[in-house]
N, C-alpha and C positions, 0 to 999 in steps of 0.2 A: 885025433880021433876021440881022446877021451872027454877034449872038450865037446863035443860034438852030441858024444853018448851024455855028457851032465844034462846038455842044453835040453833036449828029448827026456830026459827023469822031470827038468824042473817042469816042462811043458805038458809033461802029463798028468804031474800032479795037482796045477793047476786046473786044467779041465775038469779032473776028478770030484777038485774042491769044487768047483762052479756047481757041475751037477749033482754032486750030494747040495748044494741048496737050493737050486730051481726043483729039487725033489721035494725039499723040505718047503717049500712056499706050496707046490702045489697040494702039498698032503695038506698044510695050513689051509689053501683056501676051500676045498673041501671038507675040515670039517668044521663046520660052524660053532664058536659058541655058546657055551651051555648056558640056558636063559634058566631064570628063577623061574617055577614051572608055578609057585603062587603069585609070583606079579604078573606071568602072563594070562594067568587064569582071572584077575581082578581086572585088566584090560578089558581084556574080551568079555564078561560082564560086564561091565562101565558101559561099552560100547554097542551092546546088543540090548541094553536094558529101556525101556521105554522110561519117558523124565516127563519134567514140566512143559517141555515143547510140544510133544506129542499130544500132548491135554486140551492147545490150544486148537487141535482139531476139532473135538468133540464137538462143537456149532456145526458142523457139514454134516454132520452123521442122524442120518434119517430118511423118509420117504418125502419128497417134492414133486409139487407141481410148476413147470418150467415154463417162462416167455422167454421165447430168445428175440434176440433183431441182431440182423447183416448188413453191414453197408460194404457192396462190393469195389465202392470207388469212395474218396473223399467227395460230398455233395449230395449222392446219388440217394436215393429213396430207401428206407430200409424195410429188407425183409425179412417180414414177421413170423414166426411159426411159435410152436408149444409141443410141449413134449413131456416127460416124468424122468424123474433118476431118483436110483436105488441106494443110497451108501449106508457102507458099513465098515464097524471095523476088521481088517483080517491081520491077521498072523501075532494074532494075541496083542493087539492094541499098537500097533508098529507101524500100520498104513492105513490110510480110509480107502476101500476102494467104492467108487463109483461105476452105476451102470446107465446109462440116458438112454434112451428112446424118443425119439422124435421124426422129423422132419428135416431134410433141408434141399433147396431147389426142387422142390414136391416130388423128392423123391424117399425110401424109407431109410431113417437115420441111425445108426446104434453105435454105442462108445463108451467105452469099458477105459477108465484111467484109475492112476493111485498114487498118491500123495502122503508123505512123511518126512521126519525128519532124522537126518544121517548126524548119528552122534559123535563120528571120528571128525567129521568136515564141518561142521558147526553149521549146517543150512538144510532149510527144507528143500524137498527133492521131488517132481512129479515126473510121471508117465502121463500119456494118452495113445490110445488105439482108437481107430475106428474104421467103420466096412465103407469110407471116402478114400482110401488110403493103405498099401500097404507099406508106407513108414511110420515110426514111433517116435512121438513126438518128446523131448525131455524139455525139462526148467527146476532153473534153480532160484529159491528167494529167500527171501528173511521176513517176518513178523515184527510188527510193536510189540513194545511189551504187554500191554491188554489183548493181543492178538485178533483184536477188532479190524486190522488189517495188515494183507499180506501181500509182497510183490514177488513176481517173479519173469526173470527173461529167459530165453531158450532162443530154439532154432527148430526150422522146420525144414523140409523138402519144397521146394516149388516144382509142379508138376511143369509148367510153360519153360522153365530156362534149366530145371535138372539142378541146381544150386541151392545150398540152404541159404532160408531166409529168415533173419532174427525177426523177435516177436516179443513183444512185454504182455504182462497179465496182473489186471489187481483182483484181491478176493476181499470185499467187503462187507463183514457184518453187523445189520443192522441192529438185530435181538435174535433169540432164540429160536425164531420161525422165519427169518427172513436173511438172506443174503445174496452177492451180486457179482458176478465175475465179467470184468470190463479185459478187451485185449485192442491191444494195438497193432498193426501191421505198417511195413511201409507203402507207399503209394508209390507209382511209376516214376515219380520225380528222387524217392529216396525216402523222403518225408514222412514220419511215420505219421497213422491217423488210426483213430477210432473203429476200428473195425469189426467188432462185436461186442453183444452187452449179454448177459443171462440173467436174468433174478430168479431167485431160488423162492420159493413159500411151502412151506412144511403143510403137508394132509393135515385133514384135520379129522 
């Protein structure tokens, strides 16, 4: 019996010890950490503070008169229209956003995007909206160093199959009134092709 009574002490004490430590882990993993409340304070400005990438925006930023051309197929005839867009900077130099008005398939166009660059991820980063669409279009790219040109891929929605469909974009400028934004899409074989141009020319 009284081994019996030891066996039942040691077995309890055991347990005891366990959960006095699965107590002590979880109080551990609750509380987090105490972070140097100045290095995370220079983070987080590092990180939100507009730099030298940002700058390379500045060519987009203004009032334009727009040609676009569409080719709806590799081959196919392209279709022309013109339209205006608005940009500017918002959120104290952080993003350009733009506003276009145009045309497409003769019907009325409008499209509000914004373009910057994410200081944690090392890449510039766009949106697009438009009233063709209630999805939102992202891409991601990188810059030369002169920032005379930029690339960027993404993905889109296809409205025919319901799947996203990747997409490349270059933004090239030519001088301080003039620039160009070419996209790629793929064609029904996979093949990507040329699938729109825009040239930008600043009011005058």
């Amino acid at each position: 019996m009284k081994t019996h009574i030891s066996r039942m002490l040691v077995f309890t004490f055991v347990v005891l010890v366990a959960a006095g430590a699965i107590a002590d882990d979880k109080k551990s993993a609750k509380t987090p950490p105490q972070m140097d409340e100045k290095a995370m304070m220079e983070a987080w400005m590092k990180a939100a503070t507009p730099g030298e990438a940002h700058k390379k925006l500045e060519p987009f930023v203004g009032s334009w008169n727009v040609q676009v051309k569409n080719w709806m197929a590799p081959g196919a005839p392209a279709d022309e229209t013109s339209g205006t867009s608005e940009n500017e900077w918002a959120l104290g130099g952080r993003y350009v956003q733009e506003h276009f008005n145009g045309t497409f398939m003769q019907q009325p166009y409008e499209g509000i995007g914004f373009v910057g660059y994410d200081n944690i991820k090392k890449t510039y980063v766009s949106t697009w909206m438009d009233n063709m669409s209630t999805a939102m279009m992202m891409t991601t790219g990188s810059a030369g160093e002169n920032g005379k040109m930029m690339n960027f891929k993404g993905t889109m929605d296809d409205p025919m199959s319901g799947k996203a469909m990747k997409f490349e974009e270059k933004l090239t400028v030519t001088d301080n009134d003039h620039h160009m934004m070419e996209m790629w899409s793929p064609a029904p074989d996979g093949k990507m092709y040329k699938s729109m141009e825009i040239t930008y020319s600043r009011k005058q």
